[in-house]
N, C-alpha and C positions, 0 to 999 in steps of 0.2 A: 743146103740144109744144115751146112755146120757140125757135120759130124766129130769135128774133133773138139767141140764143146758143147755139145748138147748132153742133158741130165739124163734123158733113158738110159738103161744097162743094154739095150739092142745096138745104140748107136755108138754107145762107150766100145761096146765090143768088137763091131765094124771097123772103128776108126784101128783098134790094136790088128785086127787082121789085115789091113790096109799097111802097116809101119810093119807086120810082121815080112807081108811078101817085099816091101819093098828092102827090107834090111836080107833079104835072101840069096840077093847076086843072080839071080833068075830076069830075062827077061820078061816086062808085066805091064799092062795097062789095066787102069781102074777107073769103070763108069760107074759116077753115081747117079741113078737115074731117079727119082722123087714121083711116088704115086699116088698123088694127093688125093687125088677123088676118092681113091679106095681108100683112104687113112680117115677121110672125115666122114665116108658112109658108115666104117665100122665105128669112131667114136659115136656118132650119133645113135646108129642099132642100141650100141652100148647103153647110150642116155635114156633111153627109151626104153631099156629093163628096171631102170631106177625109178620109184614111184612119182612123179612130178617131173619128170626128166623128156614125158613124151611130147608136152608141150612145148620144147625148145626144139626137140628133132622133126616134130611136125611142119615146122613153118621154113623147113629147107626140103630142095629136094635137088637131089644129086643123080649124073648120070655121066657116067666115062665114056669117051669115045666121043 
């Protein structure tokens, strides 16, 4: 996913928690796991609050699992 150059402030933030544990001397593993079905269901919900935006969410349909 790129977290250590991606724009959002979620992912900005991740990556510094990520350098924070590992600058800690702590032994540590870090999965990034990417939950994309659920990232494009909620963008699109999203789209679909916006007047003309139901028309782009409409013509997908998303299902996890």
């Amino acid at each position: 996913m790129g977290v250590d150059r991606h724009p959002f402030r979620y992912y900005r933030t991740e990556y510094a928690v990520e350098r924070f544990i590992e600058g800690s001397g702590l032994p540590y593993s870090i999965l990034r796991a990417t939950q994309f079905h659920e990232l494009i269901a909620q963008v699109l919900g999203a789209a679909a609050a916006v007047p003309g935006g139901d028309a782009a969410a409409g013509r997908l349909s998303l299902s996890a699992g």
